[in-house]
OpenMM code with the backbone's topology and positions (N, CA, C; nanometers):
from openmm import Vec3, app, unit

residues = "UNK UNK UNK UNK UNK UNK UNK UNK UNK UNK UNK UNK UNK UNK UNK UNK UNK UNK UNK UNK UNK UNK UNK UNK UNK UNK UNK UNK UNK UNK UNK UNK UNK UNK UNK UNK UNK UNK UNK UNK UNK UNK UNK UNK UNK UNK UNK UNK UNK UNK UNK UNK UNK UNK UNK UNK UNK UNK UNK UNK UNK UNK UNK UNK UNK UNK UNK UNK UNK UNK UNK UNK".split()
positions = [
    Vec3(0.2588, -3.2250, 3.2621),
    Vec3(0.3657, -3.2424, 3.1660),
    Vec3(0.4878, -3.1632, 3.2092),
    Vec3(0.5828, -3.2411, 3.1687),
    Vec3(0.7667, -3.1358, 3.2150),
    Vec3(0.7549, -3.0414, 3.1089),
    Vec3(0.8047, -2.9674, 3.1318),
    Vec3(0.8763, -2.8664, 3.0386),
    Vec3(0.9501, -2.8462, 2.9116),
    Vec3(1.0215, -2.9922, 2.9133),
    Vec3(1.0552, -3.0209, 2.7940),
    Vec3(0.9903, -3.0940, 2.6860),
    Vec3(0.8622, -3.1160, 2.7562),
    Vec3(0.7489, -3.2105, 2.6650),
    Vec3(0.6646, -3.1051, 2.6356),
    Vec3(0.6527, -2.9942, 2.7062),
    Vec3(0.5869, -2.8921, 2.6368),
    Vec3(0.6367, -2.8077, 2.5388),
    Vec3(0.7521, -2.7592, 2.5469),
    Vec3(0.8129, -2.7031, 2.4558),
    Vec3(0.8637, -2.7419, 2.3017),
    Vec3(0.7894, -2.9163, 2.3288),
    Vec3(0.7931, -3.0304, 2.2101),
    Vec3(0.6937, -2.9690, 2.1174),
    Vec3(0.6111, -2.9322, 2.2107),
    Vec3(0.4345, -2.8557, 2.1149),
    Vec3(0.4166, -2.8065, 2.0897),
    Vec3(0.5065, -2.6532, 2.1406),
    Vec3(0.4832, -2.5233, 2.1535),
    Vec3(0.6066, -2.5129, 1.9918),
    Vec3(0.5446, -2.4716, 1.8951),
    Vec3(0.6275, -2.4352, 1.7269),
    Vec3(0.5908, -2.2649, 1.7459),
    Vec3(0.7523, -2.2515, 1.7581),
    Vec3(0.7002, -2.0750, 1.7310),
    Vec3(0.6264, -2.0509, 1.5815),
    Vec3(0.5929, -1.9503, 1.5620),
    Vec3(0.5195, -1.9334, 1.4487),
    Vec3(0.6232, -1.8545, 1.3828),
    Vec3(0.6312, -1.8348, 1.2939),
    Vec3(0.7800, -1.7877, 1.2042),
    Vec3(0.6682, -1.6956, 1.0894),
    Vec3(0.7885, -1.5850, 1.0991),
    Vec3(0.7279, -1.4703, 0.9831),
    Vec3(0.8369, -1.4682, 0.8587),
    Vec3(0.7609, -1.4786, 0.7377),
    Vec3(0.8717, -1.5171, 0.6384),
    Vec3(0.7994, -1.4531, 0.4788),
    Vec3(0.8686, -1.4190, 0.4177),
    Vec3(0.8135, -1.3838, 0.2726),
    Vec3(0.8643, -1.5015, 0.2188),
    Vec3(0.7166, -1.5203, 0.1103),
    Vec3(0.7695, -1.6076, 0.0049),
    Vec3(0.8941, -1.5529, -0.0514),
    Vec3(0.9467, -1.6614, -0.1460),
    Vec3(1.0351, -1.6151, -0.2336),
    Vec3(1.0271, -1.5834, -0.3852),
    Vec3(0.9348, -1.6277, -0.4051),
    Vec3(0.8796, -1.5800, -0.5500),
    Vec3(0.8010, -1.4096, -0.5687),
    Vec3(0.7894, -1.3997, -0.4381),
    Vec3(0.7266, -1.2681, -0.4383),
    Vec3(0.7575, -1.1561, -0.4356),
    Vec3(0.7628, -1.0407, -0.5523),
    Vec3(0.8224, -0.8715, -0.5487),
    Vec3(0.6839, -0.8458, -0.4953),
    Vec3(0.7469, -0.7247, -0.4350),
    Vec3(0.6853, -0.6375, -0.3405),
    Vec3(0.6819, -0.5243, -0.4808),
    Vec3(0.7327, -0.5135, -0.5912),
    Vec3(0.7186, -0.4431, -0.6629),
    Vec3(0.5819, -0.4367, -0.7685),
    Vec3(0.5460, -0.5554, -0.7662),
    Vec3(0.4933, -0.5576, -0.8701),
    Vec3(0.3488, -0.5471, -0.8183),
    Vec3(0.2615, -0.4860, -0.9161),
    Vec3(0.1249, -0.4216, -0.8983),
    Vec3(0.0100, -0.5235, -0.9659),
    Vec3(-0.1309, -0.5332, -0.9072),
    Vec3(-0.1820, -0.5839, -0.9910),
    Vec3(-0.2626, -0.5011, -1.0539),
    Vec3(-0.3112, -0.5352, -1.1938),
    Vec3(-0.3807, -0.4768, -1.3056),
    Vec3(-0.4900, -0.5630, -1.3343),
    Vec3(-0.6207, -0.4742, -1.3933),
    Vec3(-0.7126, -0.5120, -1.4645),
    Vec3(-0.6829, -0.4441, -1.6260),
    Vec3(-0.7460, -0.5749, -1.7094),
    Vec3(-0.7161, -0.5214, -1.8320),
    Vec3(-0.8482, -0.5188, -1.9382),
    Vec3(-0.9116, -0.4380, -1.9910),
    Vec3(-1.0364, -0.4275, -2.0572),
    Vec3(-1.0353, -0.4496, -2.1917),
    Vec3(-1.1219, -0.5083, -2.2727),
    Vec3(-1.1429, -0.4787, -2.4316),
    Vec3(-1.1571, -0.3476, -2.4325),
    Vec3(-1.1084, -0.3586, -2.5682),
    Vec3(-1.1117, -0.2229, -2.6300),
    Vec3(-1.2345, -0.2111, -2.6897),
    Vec3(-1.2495, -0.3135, -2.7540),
    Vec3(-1.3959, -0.3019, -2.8499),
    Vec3(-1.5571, -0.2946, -2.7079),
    Vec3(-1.5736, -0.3695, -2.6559),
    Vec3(-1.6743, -0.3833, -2.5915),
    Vec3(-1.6534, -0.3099, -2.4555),
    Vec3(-1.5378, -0.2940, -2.4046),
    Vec3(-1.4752, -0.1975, -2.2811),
    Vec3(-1.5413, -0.3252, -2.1380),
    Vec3(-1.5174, -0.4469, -2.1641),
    Vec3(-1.5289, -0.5343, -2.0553),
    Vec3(-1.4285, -0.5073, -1.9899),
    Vec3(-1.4265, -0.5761, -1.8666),
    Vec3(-1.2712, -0.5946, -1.8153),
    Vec3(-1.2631, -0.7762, -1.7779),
    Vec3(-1.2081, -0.8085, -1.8309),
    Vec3(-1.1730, -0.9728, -1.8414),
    Vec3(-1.0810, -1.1090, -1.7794),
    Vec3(-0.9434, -0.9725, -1.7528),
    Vec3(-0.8658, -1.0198, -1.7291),
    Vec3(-0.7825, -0.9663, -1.5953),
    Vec3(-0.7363, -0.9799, -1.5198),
    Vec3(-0.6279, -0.9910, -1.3677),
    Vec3(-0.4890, -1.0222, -1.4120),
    Vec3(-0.4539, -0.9436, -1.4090),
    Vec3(-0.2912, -1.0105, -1.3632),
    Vec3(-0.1641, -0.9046, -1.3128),
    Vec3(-0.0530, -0.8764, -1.2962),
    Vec3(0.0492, -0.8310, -1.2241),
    Vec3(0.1048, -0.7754, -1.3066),
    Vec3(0.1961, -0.6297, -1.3145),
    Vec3(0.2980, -0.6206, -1.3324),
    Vec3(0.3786, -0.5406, -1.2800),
    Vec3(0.5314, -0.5632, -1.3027),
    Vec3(0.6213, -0.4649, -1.2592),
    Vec3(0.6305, -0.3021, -1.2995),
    Vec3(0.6017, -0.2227, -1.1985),
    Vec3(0.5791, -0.0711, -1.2595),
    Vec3(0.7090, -0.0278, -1.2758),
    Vec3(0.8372, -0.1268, -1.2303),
    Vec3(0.9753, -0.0049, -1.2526),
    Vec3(1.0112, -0.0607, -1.3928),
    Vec3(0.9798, -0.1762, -1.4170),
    Vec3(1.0487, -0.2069, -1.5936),
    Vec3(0.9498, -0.1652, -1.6489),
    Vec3(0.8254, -0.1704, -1.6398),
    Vec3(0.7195, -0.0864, -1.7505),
    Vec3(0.5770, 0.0037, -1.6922),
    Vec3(0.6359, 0.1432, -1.6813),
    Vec3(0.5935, 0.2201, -1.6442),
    Vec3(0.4805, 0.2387, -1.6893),
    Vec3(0.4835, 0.2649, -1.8271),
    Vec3(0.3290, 0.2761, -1.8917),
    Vec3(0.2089, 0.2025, -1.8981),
    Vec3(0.1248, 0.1813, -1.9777),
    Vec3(0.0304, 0.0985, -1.9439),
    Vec3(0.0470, -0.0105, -2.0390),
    Vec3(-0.0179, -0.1176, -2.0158),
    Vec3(0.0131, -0.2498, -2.0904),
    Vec3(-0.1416, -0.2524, -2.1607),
    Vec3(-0.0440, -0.3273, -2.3052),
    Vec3(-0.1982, -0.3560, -2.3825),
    Vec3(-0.1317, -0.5119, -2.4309),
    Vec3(-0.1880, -0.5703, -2.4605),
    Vec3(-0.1957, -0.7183, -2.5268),
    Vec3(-0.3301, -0.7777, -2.5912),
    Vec3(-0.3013, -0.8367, -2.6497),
    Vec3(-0.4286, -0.9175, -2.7524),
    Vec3(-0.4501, -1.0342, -2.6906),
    Vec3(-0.5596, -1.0413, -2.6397),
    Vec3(-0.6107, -1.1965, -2.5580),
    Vec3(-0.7447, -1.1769, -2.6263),
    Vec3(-0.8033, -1.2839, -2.5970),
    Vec3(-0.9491, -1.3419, -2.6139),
    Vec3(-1.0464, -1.2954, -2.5569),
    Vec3(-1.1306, -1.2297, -2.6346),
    Vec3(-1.2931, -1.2038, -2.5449),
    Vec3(-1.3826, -1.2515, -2.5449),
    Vec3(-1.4591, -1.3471, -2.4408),
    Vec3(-1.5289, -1.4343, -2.4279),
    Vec3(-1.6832, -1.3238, -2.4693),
    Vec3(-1.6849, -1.1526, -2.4844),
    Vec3(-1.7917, -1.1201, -2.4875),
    Vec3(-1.8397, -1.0506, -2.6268),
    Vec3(-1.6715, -1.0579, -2.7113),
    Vec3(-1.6709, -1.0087, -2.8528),
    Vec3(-1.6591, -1.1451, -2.9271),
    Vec3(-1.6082, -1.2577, -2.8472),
    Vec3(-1.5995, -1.3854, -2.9406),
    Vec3(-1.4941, -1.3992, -3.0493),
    Vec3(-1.3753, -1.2996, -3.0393),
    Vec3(-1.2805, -1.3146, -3.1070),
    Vec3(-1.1566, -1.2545, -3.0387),
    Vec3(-1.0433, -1.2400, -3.0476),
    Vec3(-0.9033, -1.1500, -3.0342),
    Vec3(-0.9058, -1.0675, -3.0553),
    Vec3(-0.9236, -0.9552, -2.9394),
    Vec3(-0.8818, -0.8022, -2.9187),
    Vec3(-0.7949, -0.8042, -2.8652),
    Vec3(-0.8034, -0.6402, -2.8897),
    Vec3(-0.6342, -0.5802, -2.8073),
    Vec3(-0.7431, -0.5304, -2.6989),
    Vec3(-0.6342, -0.5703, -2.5527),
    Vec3(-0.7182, -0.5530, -2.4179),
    Vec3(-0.5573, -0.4149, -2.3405),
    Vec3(-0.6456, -0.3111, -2.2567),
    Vec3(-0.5618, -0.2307, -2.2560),
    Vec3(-0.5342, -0.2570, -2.0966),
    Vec3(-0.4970, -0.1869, -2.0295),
    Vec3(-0.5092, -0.1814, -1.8710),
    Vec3(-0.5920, -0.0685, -1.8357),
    Vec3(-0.6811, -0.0793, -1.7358),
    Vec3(-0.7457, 0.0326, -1.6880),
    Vec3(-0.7282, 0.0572, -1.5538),
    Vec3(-0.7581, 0.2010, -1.4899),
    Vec3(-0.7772, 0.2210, -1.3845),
    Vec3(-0.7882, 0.1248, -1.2553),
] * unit.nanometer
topology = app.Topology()
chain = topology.addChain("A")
for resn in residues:
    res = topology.addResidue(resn, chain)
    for name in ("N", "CA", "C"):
        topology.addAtom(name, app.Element.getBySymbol(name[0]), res)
């Protein structure tokens, strides 16, 4: 093959960050309070909210709406 038919094949590989993605943001586990499961995964930003996050979601192991905190 010429050279220019190879270089047809050859795709540099490219380094790129998504764009949806902060480098800021942390992920968290979040536990019942009542039963102390941990249930839930998800992200947040530590420079807008430093402290710890609590929210009321669903516990598939209390069978009703608790407040779920973040843990360790």
């Amino acid at each position: 093959m010429s050279e220019k038919a190879l270089a047809f094949f050859c795709v540099p590989k490219l380094n790129f960050k998504l764009s949806g993605v902060n480098a800021l943001r942390t992920k968290i586990t979040l536990a019942c309070t009542d039963c102390k499961q941990r249930n839930y995964n998800t992200t947040k930003d530590k420079k807008a909210h430093p402290d710890r996050m609590e929210a009321k979601k669903y516990c598939r192991f209390c069978n009703s709406h608790t407040t779920h905190k973040e843990t360790k």
